[in-house]
N, C-alpha and C positions, 0 to 999 in steps of 0.2 A: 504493500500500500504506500505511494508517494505522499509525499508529506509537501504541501500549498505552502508557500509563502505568505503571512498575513500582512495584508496588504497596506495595513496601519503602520505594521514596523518597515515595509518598503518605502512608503511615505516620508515615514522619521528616518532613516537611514539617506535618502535623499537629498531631506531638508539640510539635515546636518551637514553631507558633504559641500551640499551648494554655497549653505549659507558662510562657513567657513574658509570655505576656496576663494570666495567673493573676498571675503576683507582682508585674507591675506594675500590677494594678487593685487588689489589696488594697494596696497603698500607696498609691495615689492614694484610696483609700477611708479609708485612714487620716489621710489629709493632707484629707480632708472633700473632695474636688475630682471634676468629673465622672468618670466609666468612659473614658468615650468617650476623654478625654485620654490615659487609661493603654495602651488599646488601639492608639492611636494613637504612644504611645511604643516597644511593642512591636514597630507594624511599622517602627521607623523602626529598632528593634536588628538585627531580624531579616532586614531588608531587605537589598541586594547593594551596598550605596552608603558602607556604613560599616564600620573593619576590626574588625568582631566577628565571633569564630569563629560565631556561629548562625545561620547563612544558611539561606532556606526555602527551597523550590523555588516559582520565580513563577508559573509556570505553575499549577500544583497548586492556589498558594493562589487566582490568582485564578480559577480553573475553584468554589473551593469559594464564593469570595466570593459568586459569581452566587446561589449558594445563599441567602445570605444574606439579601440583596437581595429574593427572592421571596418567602422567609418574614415580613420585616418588612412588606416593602405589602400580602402576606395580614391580617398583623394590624391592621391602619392601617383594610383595607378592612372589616373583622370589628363594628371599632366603628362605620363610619360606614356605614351602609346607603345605597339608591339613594336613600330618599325623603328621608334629612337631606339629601344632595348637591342635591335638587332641589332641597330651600327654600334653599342658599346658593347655587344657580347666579348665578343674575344677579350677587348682590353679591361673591362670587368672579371669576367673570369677568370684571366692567369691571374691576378689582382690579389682576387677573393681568398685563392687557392694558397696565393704563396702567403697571406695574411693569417690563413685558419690554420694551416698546418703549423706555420710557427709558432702560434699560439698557443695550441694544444700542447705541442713539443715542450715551450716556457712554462706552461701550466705544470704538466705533467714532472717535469725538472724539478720546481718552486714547490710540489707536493712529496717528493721525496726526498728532501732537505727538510723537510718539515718533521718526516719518517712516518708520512699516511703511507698505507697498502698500494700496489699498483693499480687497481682499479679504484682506489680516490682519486688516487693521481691523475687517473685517466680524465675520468668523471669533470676534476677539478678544470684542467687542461680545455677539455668541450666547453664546460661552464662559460670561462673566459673566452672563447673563440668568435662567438657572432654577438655583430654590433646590433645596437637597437633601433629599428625601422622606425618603430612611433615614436621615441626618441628626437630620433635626426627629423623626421617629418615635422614636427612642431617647431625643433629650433630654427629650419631654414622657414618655417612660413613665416614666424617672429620676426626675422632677421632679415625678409624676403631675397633670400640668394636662388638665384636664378641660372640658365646657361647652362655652359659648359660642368660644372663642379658638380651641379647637383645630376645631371644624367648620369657621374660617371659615379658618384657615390650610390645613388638608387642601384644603376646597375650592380656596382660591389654587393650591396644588400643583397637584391633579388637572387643572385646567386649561392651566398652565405646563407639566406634562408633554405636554398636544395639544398647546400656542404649537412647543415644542421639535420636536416629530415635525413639524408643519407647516415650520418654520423647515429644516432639515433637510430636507426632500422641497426647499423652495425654491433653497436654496444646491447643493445637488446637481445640480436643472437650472439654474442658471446656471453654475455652474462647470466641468460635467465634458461643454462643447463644445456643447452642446444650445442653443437660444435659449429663453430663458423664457417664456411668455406668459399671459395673464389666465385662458385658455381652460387651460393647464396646471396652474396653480395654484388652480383651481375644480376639477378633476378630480383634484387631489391631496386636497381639503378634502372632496369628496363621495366619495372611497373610505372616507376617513377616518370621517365622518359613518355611510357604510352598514355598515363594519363592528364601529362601537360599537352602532348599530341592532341589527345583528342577532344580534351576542353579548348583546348586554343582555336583548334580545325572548327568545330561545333559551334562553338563562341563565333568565331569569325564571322558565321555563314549566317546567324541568329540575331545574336545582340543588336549590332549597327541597324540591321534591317528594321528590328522592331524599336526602336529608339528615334531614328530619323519619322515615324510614322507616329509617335505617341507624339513628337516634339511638334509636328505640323498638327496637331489638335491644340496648340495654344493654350492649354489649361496649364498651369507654373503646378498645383498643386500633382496633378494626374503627371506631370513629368518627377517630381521631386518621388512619388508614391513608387514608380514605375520602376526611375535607378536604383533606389535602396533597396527595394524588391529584390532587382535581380545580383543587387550585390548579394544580400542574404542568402540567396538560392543560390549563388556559385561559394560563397564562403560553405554553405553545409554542406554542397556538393563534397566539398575536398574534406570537409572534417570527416566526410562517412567513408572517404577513401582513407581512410588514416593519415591526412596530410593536415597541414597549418591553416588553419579559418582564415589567417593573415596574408598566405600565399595566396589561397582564393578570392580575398578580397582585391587585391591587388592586380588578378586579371579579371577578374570585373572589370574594376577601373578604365584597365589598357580596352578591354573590348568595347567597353562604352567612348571608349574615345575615337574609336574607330568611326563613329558615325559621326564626328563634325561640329558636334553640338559641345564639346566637351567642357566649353569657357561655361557656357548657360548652366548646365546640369552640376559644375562643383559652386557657381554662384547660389545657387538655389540648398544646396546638400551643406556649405558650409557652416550656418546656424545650429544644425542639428548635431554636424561632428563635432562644433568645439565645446558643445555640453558634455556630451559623451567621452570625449578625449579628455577636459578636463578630472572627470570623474576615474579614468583611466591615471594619471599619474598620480592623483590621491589613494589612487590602492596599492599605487608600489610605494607608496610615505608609509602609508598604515602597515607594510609587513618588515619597516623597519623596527628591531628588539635591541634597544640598546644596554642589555645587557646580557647578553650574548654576542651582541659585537662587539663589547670593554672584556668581555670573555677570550676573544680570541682577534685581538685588535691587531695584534701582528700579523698573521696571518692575510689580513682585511688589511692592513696598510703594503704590507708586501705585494699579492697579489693586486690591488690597485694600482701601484707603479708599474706590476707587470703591461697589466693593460695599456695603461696611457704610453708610456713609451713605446711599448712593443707594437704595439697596431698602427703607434705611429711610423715608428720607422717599416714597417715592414708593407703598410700601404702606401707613403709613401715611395719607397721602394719600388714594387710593383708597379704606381701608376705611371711614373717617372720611365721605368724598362721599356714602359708600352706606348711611349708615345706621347705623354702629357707632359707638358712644363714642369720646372719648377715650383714655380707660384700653385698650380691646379695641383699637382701633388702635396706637395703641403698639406697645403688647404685638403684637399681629400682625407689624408692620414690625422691629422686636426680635428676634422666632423667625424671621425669612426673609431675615437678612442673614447667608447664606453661600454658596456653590455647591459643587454634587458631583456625582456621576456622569455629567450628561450634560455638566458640562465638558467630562469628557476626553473623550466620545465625538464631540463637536462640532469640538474641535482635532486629534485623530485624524482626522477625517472632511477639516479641511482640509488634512491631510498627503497623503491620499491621492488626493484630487486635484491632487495638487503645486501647489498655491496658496499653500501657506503651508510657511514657513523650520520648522525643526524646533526652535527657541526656544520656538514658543509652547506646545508640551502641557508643558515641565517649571514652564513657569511659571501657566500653568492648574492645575494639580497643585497647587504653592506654594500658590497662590491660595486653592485650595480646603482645604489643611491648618492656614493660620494662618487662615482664617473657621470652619473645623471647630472648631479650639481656643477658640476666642473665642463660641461660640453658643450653648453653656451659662451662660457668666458674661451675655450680653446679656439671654438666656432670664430669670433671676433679675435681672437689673437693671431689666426693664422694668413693675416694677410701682411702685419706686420714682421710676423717670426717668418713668412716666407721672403720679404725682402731682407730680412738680415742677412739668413742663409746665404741669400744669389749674393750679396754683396761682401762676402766673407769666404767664398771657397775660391781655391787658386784658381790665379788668369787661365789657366788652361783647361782648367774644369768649367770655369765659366761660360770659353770661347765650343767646348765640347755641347754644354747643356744648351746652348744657342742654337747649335746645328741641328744633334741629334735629330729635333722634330720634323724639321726638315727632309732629313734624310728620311725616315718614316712614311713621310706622306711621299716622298719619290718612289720608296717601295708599293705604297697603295695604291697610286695613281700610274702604275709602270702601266704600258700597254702590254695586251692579252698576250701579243706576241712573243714579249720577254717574261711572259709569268707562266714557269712548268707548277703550275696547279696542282697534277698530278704526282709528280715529284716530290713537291714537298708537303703533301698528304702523307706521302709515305715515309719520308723520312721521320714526320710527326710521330707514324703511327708506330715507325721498328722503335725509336726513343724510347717511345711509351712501353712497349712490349720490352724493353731490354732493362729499364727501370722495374718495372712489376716481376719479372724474375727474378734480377736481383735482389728484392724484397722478399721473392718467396724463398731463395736462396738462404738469407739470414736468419729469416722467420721458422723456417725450417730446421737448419741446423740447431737454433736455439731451442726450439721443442723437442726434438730428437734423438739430440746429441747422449744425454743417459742411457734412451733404450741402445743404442749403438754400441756405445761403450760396453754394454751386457756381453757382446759378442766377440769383442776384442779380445787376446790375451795376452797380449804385450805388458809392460808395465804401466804403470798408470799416466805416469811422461810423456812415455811415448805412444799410449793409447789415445791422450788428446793430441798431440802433436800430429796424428794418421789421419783423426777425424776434422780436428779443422782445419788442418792441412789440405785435406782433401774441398773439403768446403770454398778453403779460397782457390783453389783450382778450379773448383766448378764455378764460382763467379768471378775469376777473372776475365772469362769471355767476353761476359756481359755489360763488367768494367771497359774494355775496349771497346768494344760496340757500340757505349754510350757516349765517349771520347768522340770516337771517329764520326759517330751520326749529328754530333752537337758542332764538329768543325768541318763538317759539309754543311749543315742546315747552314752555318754561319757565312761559308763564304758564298753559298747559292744568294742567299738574300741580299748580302754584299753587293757581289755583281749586279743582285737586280736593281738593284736601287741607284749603282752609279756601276755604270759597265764599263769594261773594259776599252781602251782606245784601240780601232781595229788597224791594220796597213802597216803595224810597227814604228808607228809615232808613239812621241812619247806620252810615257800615261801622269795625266794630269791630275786624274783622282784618285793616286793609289794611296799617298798620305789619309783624306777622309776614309778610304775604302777599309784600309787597314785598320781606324780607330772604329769605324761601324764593326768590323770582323769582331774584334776584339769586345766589343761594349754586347753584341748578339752573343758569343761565347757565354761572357759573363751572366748574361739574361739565363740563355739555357742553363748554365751549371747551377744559379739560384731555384729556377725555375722547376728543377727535377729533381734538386740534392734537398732542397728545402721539405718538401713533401717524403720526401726518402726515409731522410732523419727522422719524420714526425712517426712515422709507420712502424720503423724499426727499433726506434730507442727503446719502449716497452719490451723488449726482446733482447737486448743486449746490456750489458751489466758497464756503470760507467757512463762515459761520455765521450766513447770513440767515434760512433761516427759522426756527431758534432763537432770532434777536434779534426778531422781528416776533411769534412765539409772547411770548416774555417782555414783551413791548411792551402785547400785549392783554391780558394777563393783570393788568398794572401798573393797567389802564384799568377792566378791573372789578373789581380787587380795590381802587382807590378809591371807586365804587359799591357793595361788599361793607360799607367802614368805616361809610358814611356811612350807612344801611340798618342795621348794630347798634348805631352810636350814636340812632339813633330807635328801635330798637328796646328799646333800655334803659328809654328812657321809657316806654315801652308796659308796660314789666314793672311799673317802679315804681309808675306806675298801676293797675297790676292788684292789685298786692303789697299796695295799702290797700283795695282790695275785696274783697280775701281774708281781709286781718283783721277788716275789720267783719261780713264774713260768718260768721268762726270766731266772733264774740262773739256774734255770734244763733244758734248751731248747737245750744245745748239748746232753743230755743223752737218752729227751724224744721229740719224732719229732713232736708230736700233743697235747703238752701240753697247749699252747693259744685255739688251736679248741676244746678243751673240759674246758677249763676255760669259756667261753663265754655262755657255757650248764650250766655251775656253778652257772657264774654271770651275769644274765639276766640286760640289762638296759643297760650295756657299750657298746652297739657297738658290734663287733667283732673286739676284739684289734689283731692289725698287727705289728710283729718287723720288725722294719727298721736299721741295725745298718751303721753309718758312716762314710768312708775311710775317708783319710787324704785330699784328693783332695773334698771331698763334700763343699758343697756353705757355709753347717749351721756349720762345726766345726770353733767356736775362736769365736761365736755370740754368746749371749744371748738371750733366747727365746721373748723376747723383740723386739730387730732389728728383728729377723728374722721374725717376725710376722707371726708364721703358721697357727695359728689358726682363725688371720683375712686378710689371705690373700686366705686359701683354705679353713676353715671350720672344718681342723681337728684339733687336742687337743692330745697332750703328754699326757697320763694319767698317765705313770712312764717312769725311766729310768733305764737303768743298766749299770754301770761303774763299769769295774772290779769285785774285791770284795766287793764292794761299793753299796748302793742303795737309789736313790733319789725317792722318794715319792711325788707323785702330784707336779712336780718341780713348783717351782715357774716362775716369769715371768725374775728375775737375771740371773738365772742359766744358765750357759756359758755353750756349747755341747763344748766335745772333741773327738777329734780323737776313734773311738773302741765303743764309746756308742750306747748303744741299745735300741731303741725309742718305745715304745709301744704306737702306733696312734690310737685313736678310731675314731668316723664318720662314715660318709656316704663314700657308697664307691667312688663315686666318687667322693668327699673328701680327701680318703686316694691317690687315684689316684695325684690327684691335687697334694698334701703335698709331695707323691716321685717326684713326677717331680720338684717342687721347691726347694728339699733340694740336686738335679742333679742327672747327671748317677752313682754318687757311691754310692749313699743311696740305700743299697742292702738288701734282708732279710739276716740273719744272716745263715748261712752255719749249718746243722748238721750233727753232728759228726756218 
């Protein structure tokens, strides 16, 4: 027999959160500080953990939070359709990937220093691995960041949300008695697989259709009834597949955006979500217990720096491998240093398989309240902590993070001609495949290795000495394989992106060629060795293969230095072809567009020359920060009869000067709109 909710204590449990939320957001609003903080102060009044008369009912509130929760990933999915998701699939997902394994890896590390069991450790390691969706969604609405950062952040998420449900389907067959196996966890990833298939397919062909035709009946209420309908009906679709209400809510969204209307339908949905979302971050205040977090404060302060740093540097990392700035990485690893919701569902999940002490959800909670508090102020701090950065790492790294994006969009926009597709499908895929046996390699011998020994009769020495001897024999193959596959993928994409000079002229772009070779190298050996580590440390005793990862990585990031200190030279060289070039630009009209045919690796430099009324004359490239504000880079100037070469970061623009900007275009795009509407090309004569 279910037991009804009495509707009176839903009422009071309502009252209470609203009424409280209300006066401690307008004081936090008055004190200029996030919402988010104030709601979260509210549920920490209103919560059962502290002696204030205004206790809400938990139950209640968290049955409304879930509400919450749905309505915010509708909105999230509202702006971001399926087709932006596509174009950041790739650079979201190595992102995500090289983010959560590291995490897991730090976690799991930070838990056996602690000397929890390896399945807290495990547990703990998940815990910390995925950022919090509703979270980040409310601070960029607050903060309204728009563009580029936030597609590429949603993207991260959306994807951290699969790692999470896969991660999850994983530790449930290992833990709860079952033996795990390769064949179980393919069949976990391909229910997974077909049921985004075929919500998405279905969705596609459904949603738009019937949304453009409820939107042409002009009634605001029957459009508002209609969206949250079907978001509801796709979030419970996925709760009944065993997946996240959140994931479902979320392609809602995108499919209702598919129909056009999208601006209309979250204008009309926004009143209802920020009821609901509010009451959503008041139930993660109320399940903070402070004491049980002065219980195990270390812990909760340790792992919290895990987080914030490590998600920093490691999305960062990522997004920066894959083709974003400076500044947009940053700022990305900035907005995704917290955790939330699947936290708790992750140390909940190892409760219930009795694997893990009941320590670890209040300090996952903890966890997740001081990263909650702190991810507004990070939010805002990352556009300043990204210009320090650019303005603080060597000239050579500078002149490197200039290009890179550059060179990236040469490889994306290369014509079909020069792109073996095929090829490097495959090389992806033997990668993949020589990475996953060397893990079943390690994973193996570590389970193994005792029954083996059973049958041995050597001395004990030399008993292990046969058996992991033999081991590293067997994966040393795989070892080379992954070598040799990571330095073809490396130079294949190399060539494509700046090719070869044909005829036995000389090669203009081997200096870039060679630091691209080298900076892809390093992407792959993070990209595989990161994940590797994460899989296998639970299996190896120590911290071997994290010291042999940081060893390789020591080996090419000396190869990296040595590759943009030539590459420096390659710019400066260039940097005085540029200017002699600007000084003939009234006489020859396509002198830059065939300079770029010249000098492969720069970009396609563009002159911008400066009226009197532009933003940038009487600054120093310094203040005006162009290069960590949009990503493009001065590579010379031309003043007069004058010519500054590789200006430095002093050097004050004046009135007349003629900016030669390398980058991406949309880059240079960026860089004219911030230096205003008089930054003009230069007129030819």
């Amino acid at each position: 027999m279910s037991t009804a909710v009495d509707p009176h204590e839903f009422l009071k449990a309502l009252t209470v959160v609203l009424c409280v939320a209300a006066v401690t957001t307008v004081v936090f609003q008055r004190l200029k500080q996030p919402v988010i903080l104030g709601y979260l102060l509210a549920g920490l009044i209103v919560g059962p953990h502290l002696p204030v008369p205004l206790v809400a009912d938990t139950a209640v509130i968290h049955m409304l939070s879930e509400l919450g929760v749905i309505l915010l990933m509708f909105s999230l999915g509202l702006e971001f359709s399926l087709r932006k998701l596509l174009q950041v699939g790739p650079v979201a997902g190595i992102t995500a990937v090289i983010q959560c394994t590291l995490m897991i890896w730090l976690g799991y590390a930070a838990g056996r220093l602690f000397g929890w069991s390896g399945a807290e450790s495990i547990f703990a390691g998940g815990a910390i691995a995925i950022s919090s969706t509703t979270i980040i969604a409310k601070a960029f609405s607050e903060q309204g960041i728009k563009g580029r950062l936030r597609e590429l952040v949603v993207g991260v998420l959306v994807v951290e949300d699969l790692i999470a449900i896969l991660l999850m389907a994983t530790l449930t067959a290992a833990y709860s008695g079952h033996s795990l196996s390769a064949g179980q966890l393919a069949l976990t990833a391909g229910k997974l697989l077909a049921f985004l298939v075929g919500l998405v397919g279905g969705g596609l062909y459904l949603v738009p259709r019937a949304m453009r035709a409820i939107v042409k009946l002009d009634r605001p209420e029957t459009t508002v009834v209609a969206s949250v309908g079907i978001c509801f009906a796709i979030a419970l679709l996925a709760q009944w597949f065993g997946y996240s209400v959140a994931l479902g809510a979320f392609i809602a969204g995108s499919l209702v955006a598919e129909s056009g209307h999208e601006k209309e339908i979250e204008h009309r949905v926004e009143p209802v979500r920020d009821i609901f979302a509010a009451v959503f971050f008041v139930s993660v205040g109320m399940m903070i217990e402070p004491k049980l977090v002065a219980e195990h404060w270390v812990a909760v302060v340790v792992l919290t720096l895990v987080v914030v740093v490590g998600k920093i540097l490691s999305v960062t990392l990522g997004a920066f491998l894959t083709g974003n700035g400076v500044r947009t990485s940053v700022q990305a690893g900035m907005s995704l240093a917290q955790i939330g919701e699947f936290s708790f569902i992750i140390a909940a999940l190892g409760l219930s398989l009795g694997v893990v002490r009941p320590f670890l959800y209040p300090i996952a909670v903890a966890v997740s309240a001081i990263t909650t508090l702190v991810t507004p102020w990070l939010i805002k701090a990352s556009g300043p902590t990204a210009h320090f950065i650019d303005r603080k790492l060597p000239h050579p790294l500078q002149t490197f993070t200039s290009l890179y994006g550059s060179w990236l969009e040469e490889l994306r926009t290369a014509p079909r001609r020069r792109t073996p597709g095929a090829d490097m499908r495959r090389l992806f895929f033997w990668l993949f495949v020589d990475a996953a046996l060397l893990a079943g390699v390690i994973i193996g011998t570590a389970l193994g290795a005792a029954r083996v020994l059973e049958y041995i009769s050597f001395t004990p020495a030399l008993s292990m000495l046969v058996v992991y001897g033999g081991a590293s024999l067997l994966a040393l193959p795989f070892c080379v394989g992954m070598i040799r596959l990571a330095r073809k993928l490396g130079v294949t994409l190399a060539e494509q992106a700046l090719p070869r000079t044909a005829g036995g002229r000389v090669d203009l772009a081997a200096a870039p060629r060679r630091m691209l070779l080298v900076a892809l190298q390093l992407a792959c050996l993070l990209a595989v060795g990161i994940p590797l580590v994460a899989v296998t440390q639970p299996f190896l005793p120590g911290f071997q293969g994290a010291l042999l990862l940081l060893v390789l990585t020591v080996i090419v990031g000396f190869g990296f230095w040595r590759s943009a200190t030539n590459l420096e030279g390659h710019v400066r060289a260039g940097a005085q072809a540029i200017v002699e070039a600007l000084a003939r630009q009234t006489h020859q009209k396509d002198e830059l567009a065939e300079l770029h045919a010249l000098l492969p690796g720069l970009g396609e430099p563009v002159p911008v020359r400066l009226a009197a009324q532009s933003s940038g004359v009487g600054k120093s490239l310094a203040e005006l920060n162009l290069r960590g504000e949009t990503g493009a880079t001065v590579l010379a100037i031309r003043r007069g009869d004058t010519d500054v070469v590789v200006p430095t970061a002093k050097e004050v623009l004046r009135e007349g000067d003629v900016l030669a900007l390398g980058g991406t275009h949309e880059a240079i795009d960026a860089a004219r709109a911030l230096l205003g509407p008089s930054a003009v090309r230069p007129t030819v004569g």
